[in-house]
CHARMM-style PDB file with segment names, atoms N, HN, CA, C and O in Angstrom:
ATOM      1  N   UNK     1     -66.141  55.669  47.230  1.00  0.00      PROA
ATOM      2  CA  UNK     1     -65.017  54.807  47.549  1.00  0.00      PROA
ATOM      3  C   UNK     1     -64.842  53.818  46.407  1.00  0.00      PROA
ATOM      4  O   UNK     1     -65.709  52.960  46.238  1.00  0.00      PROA
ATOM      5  N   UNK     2     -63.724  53.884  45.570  1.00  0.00      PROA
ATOM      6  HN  UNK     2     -63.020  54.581  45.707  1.00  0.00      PROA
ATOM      7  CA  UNK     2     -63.465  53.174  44.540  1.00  0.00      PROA
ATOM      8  C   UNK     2     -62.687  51.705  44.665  1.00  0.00      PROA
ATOM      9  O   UNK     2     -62.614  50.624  44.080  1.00  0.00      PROA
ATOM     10  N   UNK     3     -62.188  52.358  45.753  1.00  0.00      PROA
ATOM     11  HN  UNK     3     -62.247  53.235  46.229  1.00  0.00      PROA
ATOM     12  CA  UNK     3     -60.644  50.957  46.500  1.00  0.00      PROA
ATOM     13  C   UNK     3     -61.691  49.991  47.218  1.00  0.00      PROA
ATOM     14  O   UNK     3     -62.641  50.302  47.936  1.00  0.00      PROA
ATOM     15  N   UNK     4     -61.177  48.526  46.754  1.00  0.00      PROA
ATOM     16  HN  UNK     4     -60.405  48.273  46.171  1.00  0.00      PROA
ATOM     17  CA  UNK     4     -61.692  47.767  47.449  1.00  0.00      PROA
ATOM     18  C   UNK     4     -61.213  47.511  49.149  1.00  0.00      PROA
ATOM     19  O   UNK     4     -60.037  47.699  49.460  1.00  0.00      PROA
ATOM     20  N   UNK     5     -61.843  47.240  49.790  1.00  0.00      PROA
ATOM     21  HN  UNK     5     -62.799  47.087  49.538  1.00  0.00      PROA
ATOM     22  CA  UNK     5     -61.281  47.046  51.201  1.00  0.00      PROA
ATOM     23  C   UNK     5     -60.645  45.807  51.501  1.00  0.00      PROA
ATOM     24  O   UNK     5     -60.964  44.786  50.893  1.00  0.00      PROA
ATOM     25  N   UNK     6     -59.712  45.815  52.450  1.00  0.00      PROA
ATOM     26  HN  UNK     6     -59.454  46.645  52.944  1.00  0.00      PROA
ATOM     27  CA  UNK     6     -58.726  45.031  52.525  1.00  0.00      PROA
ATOM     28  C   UNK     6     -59.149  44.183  54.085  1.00  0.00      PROA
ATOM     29  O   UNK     6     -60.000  44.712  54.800  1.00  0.00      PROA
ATOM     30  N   UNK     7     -58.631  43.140  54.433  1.00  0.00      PROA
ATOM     31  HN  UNK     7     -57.940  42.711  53.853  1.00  0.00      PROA
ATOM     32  CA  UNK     7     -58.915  42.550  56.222  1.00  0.00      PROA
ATOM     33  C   UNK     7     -57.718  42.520  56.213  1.00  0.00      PROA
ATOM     34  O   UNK     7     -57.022  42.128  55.277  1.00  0.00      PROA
ATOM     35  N   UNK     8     -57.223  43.072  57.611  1.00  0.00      PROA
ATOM     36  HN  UNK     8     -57.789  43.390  58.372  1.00  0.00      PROA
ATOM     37  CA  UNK     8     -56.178  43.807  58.320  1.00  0.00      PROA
ATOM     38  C   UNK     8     -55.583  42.603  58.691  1.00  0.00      PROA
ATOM     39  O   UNK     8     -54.361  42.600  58.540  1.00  0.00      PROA
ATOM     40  N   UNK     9     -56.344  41.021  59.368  1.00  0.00      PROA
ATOM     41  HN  UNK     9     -57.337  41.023  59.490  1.00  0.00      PROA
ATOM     42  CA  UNK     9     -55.346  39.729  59.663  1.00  0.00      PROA
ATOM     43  C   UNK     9     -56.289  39.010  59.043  1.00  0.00      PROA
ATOM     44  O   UNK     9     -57.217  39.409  58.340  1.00  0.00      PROA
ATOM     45  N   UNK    10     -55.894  37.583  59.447  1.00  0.00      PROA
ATOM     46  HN  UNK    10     -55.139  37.259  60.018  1.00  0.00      PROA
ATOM     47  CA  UNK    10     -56.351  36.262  58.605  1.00  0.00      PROA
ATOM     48  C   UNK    10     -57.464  36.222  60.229  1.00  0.00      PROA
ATOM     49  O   UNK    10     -57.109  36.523  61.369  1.00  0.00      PROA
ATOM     50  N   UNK    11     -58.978  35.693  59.709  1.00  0.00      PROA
ATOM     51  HN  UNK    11     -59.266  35.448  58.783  1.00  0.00      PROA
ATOM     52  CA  UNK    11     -59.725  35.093  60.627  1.00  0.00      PROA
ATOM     53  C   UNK    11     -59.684  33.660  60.784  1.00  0.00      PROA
ATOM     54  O   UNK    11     -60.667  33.047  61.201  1.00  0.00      PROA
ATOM     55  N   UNK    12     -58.422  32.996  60.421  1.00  0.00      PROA
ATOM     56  HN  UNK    12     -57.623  33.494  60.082  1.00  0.00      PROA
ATOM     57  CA  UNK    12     -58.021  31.415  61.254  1.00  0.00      PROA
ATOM     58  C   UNK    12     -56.917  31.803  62.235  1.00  0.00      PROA
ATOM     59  O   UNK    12     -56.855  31.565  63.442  1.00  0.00      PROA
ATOM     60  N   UNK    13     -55.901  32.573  61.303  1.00  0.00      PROA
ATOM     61  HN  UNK    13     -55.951  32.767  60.323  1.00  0.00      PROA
ATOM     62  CA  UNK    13     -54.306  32.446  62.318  1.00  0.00      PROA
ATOM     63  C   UNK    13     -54.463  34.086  63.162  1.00  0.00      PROA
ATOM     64  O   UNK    13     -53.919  34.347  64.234  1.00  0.00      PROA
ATOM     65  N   UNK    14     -55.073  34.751  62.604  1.00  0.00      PROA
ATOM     66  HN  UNK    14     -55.515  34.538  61.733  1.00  0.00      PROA
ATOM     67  CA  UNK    14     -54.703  36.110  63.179  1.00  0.00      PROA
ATOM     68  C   UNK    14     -53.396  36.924  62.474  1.00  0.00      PROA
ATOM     69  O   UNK    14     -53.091  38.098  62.680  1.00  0.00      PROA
ATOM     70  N   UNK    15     -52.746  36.006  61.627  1.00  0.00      PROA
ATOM     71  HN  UNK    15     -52.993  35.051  61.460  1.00  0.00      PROA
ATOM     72  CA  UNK    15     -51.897  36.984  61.248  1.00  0.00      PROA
ATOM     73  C   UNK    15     -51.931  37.851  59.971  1.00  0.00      PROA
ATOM     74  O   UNK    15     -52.914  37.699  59.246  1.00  0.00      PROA
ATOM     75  N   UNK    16     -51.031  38.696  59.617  1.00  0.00      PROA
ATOM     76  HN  UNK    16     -50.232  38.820  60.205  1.00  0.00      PROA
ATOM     77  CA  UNK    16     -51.487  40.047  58.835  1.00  0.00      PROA
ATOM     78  C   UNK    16     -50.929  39.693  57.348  1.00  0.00      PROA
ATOM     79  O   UNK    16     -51.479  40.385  56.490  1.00  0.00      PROA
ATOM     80  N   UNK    17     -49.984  38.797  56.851  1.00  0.00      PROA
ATOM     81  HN  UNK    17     -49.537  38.235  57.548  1.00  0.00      PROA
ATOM     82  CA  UNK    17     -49.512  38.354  55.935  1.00  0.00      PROA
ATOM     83  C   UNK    17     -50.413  37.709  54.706  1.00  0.00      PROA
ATOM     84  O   UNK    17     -50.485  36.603  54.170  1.00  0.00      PROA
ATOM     85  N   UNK    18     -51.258  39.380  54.499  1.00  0.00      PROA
ATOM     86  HN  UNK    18     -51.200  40.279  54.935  1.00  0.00      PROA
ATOM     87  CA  UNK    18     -52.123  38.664  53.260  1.00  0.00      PROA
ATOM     88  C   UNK    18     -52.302  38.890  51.938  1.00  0.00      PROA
ATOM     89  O   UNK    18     -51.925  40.031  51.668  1.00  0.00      PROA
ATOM     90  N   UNK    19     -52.767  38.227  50.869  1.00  0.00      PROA
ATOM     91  HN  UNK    19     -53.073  37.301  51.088  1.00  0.00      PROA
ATOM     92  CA  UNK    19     -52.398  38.507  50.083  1.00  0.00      PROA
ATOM     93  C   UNK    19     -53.898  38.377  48.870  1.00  0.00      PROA
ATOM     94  O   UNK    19     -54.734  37.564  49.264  1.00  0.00      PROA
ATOM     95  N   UNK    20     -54.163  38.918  47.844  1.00  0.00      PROA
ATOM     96  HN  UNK    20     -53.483  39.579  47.524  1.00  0.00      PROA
ATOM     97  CA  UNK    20     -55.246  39.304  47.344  1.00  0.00      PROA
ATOM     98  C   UNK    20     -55.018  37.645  46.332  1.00  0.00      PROA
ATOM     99  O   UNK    20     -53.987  37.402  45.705  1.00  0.00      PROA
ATOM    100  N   UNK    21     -55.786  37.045  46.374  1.00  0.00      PROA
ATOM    101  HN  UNK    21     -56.623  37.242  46.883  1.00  0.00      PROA
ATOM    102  CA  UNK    21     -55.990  35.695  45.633  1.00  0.00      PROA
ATOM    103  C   UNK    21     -56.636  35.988  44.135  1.00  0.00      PROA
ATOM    104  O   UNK    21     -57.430  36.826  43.707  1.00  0.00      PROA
ATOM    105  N   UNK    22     -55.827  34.768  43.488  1.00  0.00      PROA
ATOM    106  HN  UNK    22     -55.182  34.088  43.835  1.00  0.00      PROA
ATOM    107  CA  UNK    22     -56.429  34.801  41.716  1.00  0.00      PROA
ATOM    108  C   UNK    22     -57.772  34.229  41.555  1.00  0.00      PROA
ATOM    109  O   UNK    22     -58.337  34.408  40.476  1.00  0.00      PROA
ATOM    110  N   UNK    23     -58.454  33.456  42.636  1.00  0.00      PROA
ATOM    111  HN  UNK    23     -57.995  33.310  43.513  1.00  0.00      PROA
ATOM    112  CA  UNK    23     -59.752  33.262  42.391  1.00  0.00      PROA
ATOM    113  C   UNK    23     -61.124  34.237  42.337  1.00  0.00      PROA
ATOM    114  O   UNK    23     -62.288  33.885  42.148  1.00  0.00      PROA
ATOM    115  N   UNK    24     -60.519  35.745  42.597  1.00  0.00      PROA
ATOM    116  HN  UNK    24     -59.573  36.031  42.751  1.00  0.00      PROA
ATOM    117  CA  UNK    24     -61.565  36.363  41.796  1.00  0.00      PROA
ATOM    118  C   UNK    24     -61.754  37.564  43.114  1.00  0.00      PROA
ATOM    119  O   UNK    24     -60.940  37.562  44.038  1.00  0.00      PROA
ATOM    120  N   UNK    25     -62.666  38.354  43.082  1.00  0.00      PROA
ATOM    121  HN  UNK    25     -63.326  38.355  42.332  1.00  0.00      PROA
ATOM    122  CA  UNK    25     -62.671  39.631  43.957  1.00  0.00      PROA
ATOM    123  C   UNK    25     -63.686  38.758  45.631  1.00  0.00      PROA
ATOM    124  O   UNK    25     -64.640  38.030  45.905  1.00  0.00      PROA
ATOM    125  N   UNK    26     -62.452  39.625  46.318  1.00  0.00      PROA
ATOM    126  HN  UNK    26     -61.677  40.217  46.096  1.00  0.00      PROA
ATOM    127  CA  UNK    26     -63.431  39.332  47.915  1.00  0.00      PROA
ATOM    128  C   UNK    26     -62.147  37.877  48.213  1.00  0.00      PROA
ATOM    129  O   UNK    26     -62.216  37.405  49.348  1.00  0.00      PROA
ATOM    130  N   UNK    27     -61.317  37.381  47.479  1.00  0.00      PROA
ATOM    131  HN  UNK    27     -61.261  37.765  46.558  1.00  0.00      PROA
ATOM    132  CA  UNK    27     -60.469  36.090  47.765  1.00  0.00      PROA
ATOM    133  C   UNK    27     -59.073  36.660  48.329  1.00  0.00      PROA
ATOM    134  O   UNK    27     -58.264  37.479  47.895  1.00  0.00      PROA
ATOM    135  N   UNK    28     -59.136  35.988  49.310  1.00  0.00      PROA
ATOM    136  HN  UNK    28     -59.793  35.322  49.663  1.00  0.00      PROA
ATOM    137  CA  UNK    28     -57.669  36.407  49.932  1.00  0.00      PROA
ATOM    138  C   UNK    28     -57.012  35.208  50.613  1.00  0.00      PROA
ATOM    139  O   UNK    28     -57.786  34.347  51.031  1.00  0.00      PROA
ATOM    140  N   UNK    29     -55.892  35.047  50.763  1.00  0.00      PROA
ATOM    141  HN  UNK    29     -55.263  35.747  50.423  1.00  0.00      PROA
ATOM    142  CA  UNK    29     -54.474  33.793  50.824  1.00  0.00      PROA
ATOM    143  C   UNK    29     -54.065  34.401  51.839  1.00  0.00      PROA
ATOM    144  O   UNK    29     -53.766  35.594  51.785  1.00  0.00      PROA
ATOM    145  N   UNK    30     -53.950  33.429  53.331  1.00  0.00      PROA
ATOM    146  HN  UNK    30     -54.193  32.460  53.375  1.00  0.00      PROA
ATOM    147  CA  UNK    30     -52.931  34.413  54.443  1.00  0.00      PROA
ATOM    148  C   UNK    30     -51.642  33.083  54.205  1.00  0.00      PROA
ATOM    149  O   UNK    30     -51.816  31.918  54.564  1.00  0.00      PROA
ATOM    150  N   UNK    31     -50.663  33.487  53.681  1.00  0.00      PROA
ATOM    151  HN  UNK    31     -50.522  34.433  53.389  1.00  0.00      PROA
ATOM    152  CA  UNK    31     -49.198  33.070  53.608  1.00  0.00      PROA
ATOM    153  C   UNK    31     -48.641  32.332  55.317  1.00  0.00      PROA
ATOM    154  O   UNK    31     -47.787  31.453  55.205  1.00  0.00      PROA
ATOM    155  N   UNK    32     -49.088  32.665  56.755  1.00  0.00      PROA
ATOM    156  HN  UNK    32     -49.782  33.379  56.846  1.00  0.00      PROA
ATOM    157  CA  UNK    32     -48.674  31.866  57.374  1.00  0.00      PROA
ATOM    158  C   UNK    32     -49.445  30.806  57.481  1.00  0.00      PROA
ATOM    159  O   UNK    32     -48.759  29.793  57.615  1.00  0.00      PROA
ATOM    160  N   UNK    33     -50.742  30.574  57.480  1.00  0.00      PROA
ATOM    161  HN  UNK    33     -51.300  31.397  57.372  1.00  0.00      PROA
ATOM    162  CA  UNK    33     -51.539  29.477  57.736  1.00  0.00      PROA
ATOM    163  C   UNK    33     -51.785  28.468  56.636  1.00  0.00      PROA
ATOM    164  O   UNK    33     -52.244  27.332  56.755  1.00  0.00      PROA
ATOM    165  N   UNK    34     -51.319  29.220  55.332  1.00  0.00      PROA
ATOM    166  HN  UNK    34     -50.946  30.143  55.236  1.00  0.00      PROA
ATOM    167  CA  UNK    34     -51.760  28.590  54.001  1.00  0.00      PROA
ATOM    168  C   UNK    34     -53.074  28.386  53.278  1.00  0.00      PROA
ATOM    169  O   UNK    34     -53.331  27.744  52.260  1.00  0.00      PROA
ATOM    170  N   UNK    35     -54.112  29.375  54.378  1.00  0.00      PROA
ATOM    171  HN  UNK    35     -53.904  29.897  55.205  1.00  0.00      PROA
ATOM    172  CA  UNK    35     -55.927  29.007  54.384  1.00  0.00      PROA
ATOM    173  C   UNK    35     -56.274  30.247  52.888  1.00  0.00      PROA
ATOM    174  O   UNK    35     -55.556  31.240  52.763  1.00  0.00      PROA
ATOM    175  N   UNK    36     -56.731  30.134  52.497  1.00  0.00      PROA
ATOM    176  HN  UNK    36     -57.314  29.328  52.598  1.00  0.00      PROA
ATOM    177  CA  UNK    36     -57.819  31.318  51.678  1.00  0.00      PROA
ATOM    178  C   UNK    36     -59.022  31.108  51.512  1.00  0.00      PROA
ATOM    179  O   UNK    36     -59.618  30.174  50.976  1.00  0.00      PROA
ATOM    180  N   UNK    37     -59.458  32.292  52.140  1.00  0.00      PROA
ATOM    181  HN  UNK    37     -58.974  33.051  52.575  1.00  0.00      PROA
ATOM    182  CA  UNK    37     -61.054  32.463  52.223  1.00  0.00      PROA
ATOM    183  C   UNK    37     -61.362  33.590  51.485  1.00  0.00      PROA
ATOM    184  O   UNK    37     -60.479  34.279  50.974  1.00  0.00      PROA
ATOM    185  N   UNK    38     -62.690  33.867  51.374  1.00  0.00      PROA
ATOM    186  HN  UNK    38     -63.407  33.307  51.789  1.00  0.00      PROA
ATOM    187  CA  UNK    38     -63.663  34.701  50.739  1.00  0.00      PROA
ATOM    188  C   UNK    38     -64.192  36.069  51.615  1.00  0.00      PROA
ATOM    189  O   UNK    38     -65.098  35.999  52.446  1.00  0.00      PROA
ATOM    190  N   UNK    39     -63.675  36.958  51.376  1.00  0.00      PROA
ATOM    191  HN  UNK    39     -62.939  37.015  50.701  1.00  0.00      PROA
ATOM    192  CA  UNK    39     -64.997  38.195  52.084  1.00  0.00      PROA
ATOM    193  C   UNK    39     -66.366  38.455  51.050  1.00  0.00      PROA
ATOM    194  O   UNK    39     -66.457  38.423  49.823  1.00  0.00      PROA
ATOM    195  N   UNK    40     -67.448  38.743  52.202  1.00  0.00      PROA
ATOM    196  HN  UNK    40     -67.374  38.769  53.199  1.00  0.00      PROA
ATOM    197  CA  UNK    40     -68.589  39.154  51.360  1.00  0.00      PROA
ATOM    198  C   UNK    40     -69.304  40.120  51.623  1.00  0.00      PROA
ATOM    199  O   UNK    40     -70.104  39.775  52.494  1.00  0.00      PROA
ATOM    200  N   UNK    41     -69.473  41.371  51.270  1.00  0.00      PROA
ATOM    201  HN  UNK    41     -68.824  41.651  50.563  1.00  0.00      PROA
ATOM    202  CA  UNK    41     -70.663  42.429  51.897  1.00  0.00      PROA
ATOM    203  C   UNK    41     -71.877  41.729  52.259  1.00  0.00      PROA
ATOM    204  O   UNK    41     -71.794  40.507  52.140  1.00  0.00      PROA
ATOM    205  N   UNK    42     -72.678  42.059  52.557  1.00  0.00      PROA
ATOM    206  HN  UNK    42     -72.745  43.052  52.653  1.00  0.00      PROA
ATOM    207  CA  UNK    42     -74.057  41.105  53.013  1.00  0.00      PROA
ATOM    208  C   UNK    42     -74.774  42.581  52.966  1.00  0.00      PROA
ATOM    209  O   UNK    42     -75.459  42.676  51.948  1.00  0.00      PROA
ATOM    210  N   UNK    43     -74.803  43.572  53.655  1.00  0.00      PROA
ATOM    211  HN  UNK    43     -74.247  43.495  54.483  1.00  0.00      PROA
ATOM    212  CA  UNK    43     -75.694  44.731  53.378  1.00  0.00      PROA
ATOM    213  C   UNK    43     -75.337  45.814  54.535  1.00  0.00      PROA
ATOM    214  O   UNK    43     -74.314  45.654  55.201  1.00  0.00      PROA
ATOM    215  N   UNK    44     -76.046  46.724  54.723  1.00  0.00      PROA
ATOM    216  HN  UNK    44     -76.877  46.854  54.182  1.00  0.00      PROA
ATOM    217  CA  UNK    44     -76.353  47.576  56.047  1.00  0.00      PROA
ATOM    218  C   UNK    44     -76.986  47.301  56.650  1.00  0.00      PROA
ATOM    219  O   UNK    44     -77.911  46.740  56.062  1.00  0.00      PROA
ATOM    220  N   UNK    45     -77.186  47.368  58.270  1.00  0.00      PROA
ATOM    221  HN  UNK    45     -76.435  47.823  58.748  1.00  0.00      PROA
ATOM    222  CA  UNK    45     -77.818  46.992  58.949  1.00  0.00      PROA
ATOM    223  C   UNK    45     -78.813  48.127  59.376  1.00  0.00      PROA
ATOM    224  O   UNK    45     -78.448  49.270  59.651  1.00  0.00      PROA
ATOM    225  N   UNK    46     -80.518  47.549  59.408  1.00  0.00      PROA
ATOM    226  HN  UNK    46     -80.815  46.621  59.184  1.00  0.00      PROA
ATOM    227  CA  UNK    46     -81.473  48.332  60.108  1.00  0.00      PROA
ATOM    228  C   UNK    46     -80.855  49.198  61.144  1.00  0.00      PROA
ATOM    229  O   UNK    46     -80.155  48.550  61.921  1.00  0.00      PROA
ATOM    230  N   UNK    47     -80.927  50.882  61.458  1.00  0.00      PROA
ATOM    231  HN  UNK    47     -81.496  51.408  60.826  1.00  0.00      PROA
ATOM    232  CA  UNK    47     -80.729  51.420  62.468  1.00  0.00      PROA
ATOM    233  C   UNK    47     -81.797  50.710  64.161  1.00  0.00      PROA
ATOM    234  O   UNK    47     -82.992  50.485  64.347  1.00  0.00      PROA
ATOM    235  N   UNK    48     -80.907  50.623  64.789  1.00  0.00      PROA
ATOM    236  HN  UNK    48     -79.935  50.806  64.638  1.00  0.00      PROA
ATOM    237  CA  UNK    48     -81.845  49.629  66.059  1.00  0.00      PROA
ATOM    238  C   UNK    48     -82.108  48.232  65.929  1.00  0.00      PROA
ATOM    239  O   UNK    48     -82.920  47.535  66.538  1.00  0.00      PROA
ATOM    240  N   UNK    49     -81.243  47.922  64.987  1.00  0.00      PROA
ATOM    241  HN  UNK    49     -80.583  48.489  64.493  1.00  0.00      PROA
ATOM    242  CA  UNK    49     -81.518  46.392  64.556  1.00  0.00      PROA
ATOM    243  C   UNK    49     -80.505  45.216  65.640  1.00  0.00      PROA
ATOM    244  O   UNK    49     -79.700  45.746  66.406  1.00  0.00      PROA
ATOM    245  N   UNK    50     -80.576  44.263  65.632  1.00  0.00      PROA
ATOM    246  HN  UNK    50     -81.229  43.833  65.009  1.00  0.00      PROA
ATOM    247  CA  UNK    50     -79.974  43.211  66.547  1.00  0.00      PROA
ATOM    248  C   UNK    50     -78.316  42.816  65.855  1.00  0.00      PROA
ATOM    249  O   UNK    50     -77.238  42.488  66.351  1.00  0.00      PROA
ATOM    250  N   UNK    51     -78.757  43.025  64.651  1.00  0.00      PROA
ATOM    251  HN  UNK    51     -79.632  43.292  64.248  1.00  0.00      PROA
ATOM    252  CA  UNK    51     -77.328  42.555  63.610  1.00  0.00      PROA
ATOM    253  C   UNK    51     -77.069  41.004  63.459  1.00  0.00      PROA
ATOM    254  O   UNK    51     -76.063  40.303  63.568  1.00  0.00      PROA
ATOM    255  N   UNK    52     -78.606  40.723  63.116  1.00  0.00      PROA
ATOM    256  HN  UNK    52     -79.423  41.292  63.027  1.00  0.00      PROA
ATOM    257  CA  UNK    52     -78.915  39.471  62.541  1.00  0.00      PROA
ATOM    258  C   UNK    52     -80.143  39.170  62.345  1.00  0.00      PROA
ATOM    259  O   UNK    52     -81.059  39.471  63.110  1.00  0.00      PROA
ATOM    260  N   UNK    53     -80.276  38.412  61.069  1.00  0.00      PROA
ATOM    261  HN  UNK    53     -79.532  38.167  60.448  1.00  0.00      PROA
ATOM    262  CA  UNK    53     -81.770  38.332  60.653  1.00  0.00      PROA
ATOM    263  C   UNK    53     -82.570  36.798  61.160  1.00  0.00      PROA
ATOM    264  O   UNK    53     -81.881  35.930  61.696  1.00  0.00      PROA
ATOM    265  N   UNK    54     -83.534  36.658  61.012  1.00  0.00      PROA
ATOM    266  HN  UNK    54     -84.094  37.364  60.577  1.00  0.00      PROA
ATOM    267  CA  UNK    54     -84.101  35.697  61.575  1.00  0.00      PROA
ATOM    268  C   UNK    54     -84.164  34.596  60.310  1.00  0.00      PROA
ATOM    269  O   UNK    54     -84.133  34.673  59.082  1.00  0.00      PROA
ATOM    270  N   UNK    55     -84.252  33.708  61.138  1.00  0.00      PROA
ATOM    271  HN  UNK    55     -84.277  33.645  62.135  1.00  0.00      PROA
ATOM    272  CA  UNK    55     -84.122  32.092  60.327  1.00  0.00      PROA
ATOM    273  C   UNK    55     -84.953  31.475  60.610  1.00  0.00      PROA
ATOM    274  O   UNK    55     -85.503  31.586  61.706  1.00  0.00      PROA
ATOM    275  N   UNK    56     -85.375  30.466  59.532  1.00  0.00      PROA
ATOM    276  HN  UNK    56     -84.929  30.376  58.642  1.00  0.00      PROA
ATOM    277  CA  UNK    56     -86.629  29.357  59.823  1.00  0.00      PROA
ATOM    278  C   UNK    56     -86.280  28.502  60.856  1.00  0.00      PROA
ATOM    279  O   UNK    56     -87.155  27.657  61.050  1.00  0.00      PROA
ATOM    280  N   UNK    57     -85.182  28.400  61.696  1.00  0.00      PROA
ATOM    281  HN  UNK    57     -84.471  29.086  61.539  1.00  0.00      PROA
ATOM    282  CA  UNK    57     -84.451  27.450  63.268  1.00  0.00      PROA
ATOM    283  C   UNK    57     -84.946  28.115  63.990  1.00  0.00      PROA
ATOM    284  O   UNK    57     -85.492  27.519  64.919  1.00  0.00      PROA
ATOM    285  N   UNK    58     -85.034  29.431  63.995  1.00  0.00      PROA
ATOM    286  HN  UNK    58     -84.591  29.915  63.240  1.00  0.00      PROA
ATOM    287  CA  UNK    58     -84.798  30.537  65.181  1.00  0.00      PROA
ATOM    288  C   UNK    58     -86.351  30.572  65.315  1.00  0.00      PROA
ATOM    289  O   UNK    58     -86.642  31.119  66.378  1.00  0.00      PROA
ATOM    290  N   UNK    59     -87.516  30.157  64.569  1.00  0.00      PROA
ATOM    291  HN  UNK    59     -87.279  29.713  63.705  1.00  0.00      PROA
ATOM    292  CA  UNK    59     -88.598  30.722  64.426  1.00  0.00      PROA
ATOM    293  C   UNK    59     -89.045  32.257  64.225  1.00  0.00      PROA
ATOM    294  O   UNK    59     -89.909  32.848  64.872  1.00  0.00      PROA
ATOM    295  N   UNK    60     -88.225  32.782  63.139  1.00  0.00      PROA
ATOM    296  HN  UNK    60     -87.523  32.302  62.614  1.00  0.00      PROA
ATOM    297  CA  UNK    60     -88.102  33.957  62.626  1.00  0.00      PROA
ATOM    298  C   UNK    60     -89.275  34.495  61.750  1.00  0.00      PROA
ATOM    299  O   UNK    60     -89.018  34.280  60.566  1.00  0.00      PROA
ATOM    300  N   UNK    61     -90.502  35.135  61.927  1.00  0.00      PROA
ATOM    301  HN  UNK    61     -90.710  35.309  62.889  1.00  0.00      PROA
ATOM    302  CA  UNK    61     -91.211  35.020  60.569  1.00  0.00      PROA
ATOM    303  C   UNK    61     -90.923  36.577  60.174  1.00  0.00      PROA
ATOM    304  O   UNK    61     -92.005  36.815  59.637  1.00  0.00      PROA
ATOM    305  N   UNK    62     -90.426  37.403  60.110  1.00  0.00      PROA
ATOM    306  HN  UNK    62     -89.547  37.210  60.546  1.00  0.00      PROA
ATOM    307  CA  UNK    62     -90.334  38.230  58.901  1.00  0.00      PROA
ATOM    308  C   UNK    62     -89.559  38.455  57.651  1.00  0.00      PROA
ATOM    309  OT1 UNK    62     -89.890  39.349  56.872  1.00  0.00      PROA
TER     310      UNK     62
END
């Protein structure tokens, strides 16, 4: 897969009016709310995993 992936609405307004931002790859501008945020891969998740890792709050030790 060569194409970068796109988010289908904005995660403040919900709406779909978006647009790929000049601050660099993963930056996107939603035109009704006026917000731009960042997407980020983070990784794959362990098969059987919870779909979150543990934190020094949570008392997480691995």
């Amino acid at each position: 897969m060569s194409e970068r992936a796109a988010p289908f609405y904005c995660p403040y307004c919900g709406d779909e009016d978006l647009q790929p931002s000049e601050e660099g790859h993963g930056a996107w501008e939603c035109r009704a709310c006026s917000r731009a945020f960042r997407l980020k891969f983070l990784g794959l998740l362990a098969p059987g995993g919870t779909g979150r890792t543990p934190s020094a709050s949570d008392g997480g030790t691995s």
